[in-house]
N, C-alpha and C positions, 0 to 999 in steps of 0.2 A: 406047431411052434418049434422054435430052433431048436435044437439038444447041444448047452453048453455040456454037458457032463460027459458028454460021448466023446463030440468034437475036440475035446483040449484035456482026455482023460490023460494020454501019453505027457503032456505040459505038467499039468498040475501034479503026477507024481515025480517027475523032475525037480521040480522046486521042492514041495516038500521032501523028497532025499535032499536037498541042498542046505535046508531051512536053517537058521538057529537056533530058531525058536519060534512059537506061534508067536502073531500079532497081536497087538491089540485096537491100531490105530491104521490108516494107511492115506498117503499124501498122492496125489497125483501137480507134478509139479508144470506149471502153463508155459509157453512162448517166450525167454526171455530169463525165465525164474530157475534154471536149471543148476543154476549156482549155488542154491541152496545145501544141494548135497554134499558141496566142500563144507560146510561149518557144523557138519551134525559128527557124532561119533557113530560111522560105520563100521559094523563087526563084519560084513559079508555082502559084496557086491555080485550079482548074476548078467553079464550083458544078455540082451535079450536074442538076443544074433544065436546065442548056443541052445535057444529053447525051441521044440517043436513044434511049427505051428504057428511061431511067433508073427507079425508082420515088420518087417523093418520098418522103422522111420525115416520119410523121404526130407523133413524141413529142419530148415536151421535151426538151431538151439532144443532140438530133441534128441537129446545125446543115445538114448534107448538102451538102461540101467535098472534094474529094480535092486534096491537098498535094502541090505536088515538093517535097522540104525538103531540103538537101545541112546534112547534123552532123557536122562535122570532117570532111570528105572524103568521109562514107558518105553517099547516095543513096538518098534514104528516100522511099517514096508513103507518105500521112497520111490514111487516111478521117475525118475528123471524122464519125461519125455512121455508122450500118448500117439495114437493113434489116430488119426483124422478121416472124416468121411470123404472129408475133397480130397485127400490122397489117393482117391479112387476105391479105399478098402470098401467091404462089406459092413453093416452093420453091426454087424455080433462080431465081428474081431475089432470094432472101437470100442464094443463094451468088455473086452477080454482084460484089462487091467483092474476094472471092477471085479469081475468075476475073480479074477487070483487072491483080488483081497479078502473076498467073501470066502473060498474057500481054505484060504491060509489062517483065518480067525478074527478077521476084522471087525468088530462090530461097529466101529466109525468111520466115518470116510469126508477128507477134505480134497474138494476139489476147486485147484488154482489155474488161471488164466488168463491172457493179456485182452481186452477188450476194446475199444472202441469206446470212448465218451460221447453221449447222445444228449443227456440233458446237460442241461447251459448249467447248471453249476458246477459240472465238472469239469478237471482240468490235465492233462496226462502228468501223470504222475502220484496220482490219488489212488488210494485202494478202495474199493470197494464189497461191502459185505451183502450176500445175495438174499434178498427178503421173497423172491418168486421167480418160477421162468415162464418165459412166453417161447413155446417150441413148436408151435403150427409148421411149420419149416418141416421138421424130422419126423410129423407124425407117421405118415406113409411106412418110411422105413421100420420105425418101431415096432408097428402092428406087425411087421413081417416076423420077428421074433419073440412078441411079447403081445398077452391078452390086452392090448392096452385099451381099450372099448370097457371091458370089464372092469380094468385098474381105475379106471376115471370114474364111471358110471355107480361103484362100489365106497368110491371115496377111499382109497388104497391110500390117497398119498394127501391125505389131513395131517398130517404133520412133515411138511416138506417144502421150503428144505426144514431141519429141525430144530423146533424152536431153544432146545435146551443148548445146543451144538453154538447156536448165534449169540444166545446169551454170555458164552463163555467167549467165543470171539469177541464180543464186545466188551467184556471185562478185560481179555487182553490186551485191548485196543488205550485203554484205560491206564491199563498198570505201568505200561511201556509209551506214553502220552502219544501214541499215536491217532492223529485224527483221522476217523472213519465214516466213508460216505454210505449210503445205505440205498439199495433200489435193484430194481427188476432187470434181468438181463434176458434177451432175447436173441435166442439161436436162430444164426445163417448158416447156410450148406456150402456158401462159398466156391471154388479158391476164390472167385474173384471179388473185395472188396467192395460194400455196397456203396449203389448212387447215390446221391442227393436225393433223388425221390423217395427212395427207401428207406432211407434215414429219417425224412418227412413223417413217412407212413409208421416206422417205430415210435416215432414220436412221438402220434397224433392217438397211439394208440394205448400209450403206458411202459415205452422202454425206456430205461435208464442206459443201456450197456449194451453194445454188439459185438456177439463173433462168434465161434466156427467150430466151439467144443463144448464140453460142462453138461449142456440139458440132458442129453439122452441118459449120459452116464448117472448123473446124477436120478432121472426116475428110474435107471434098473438097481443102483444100488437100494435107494427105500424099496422097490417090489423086494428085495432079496430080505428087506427086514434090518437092510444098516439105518443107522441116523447119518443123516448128508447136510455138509455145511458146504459153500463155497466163496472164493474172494477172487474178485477181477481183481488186476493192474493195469487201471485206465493210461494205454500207451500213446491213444491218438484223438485226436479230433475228426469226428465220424465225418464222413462225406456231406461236403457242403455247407457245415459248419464253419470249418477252416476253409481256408482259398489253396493249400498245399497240399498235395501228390501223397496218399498214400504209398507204403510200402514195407514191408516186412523188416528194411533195416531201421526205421521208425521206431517198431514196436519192441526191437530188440535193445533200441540204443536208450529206450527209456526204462523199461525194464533193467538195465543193469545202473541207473541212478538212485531206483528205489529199492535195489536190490538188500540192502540194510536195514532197512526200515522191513519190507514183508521178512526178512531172517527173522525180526526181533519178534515182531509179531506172529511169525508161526513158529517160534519156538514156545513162547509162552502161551500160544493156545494148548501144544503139545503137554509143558508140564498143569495147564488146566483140565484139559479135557477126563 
């Protein structure tokens, strides 16, 4: 198995000489959503460019940022920006923002994303709250850094994502009247945007949401022992369901409409959580 501890030992004593303070909580912010880190109170910004080891971010709207951000007392790490598989990286450096959080003191972890709407009740522009994932896609990879044979077969991840994590998302959803959709999202490897058949076949199978980040990270944080919640921002109309052209300024130009509504709402998960 991979050795994060070896690989990113030079990283992670970097940041902790930087730190302000341990965490408590840590955001990974999706496609679109990187605007959030303007409304929070940031005590200490790290671009990631100055860390060893780091991978750059090659796509639009991942500004590649990690935030100490203290909201009302909680103690937030703020990735502005992730890591992707289709960027060509390796696996274990897209799960390297999890690992920071894990070793800085995270014991929760929200992970946010721009999606693809696959079921017919959805509409770009809706958020959505992750009740399962479907990651046949990334298994291969996984296994190459993680027992993941064992994690599955052991029932590792009986509580994932976590149910106490959703529950409070859905009371934020609540306090701040925002309406919240609820359903499965299923990871692609991507770059390239799925077909109409493939969209079929999520379908046909139990996806509510498609795209290109979230799963993996999300089962290495629960193996590490966090509690993991996560929220798409339904930006498009998955292939075939619309008659219009995919395309990443799509996902961008919708994402910054509901850009006030996910603020409200991850802020008030932050002073629930």
């Amino acid at each position: 198995m991979f050795d994060f501890e070896a690989k990113y030992e030079s990283l992670i004593d970097k940041i902790k000489s930087e730190a302000p303070f341990e965490v408590e909580l840590a955001i990974v912010l999706g496609s679109g959503l990187g605007d959030f880190a303007e409304k929070v109170n940031t005590v200490k910004s790290i671009p990631t460019v100055s860390l060893p080891d780091y991978p750059p971010s090659t796509v639009e709207g991942h500004s590649g940022k990690i935030h100490f951000v203290d909201h009302n007392g909680k103690k937030v790490l703020l990735f502005q920006g992730r890591i992707h598989f289709y960027e060509g990286y390796k696996i274990s450096e897209c799960l390297l923002p999890v690992f920071i959080s894990y070793k800085l003191g995270a014991k929760k972890i929200l992970l946010t994303n721009a999606a693809g709407g696959v079921n017919s009740n959805f509409a770009p522009g809706d958020l959505m709250l992750t009740t399962s994932f479907l990651y046949d896609m990334i298994k291969k990879e996984l296994s190459q850094v993680l027992p993941l044979a064992e994690i599955e077969t052991r029932n590792k991840l009986i509580d994932f994502p976590s149910k106490q994590l959703n529950e409070v998302i859905l009371n934020a959803a609540l306090d701040e009247k925002i309406h919240l959709k609820e359903g499965t999202y299923w990871y692609m490897k991507g770059p390239s945007y799925e077909t109409p058949a493939e969209i079929r076949m999520i379908k046909n199978f139990g996806g509510d949401a498609v795209g290109m980040s979230t799963a993996h990270e999300a089962i290495f944080a629960a193996t590490l022992g966090m509690k993991v919640a996560a929220i798409s921002c339904i930006t498009n109309f998955a292939a075939g369901i619309s008659d219009e052209k995919l395309s990443h300024e799509d996902v961008t130009r919708t994402a910054e409409l509901v850009k006030d509504k996910f603020a409200r709402l991850v802020k008030k998960f932050i002073d629930l959580a």
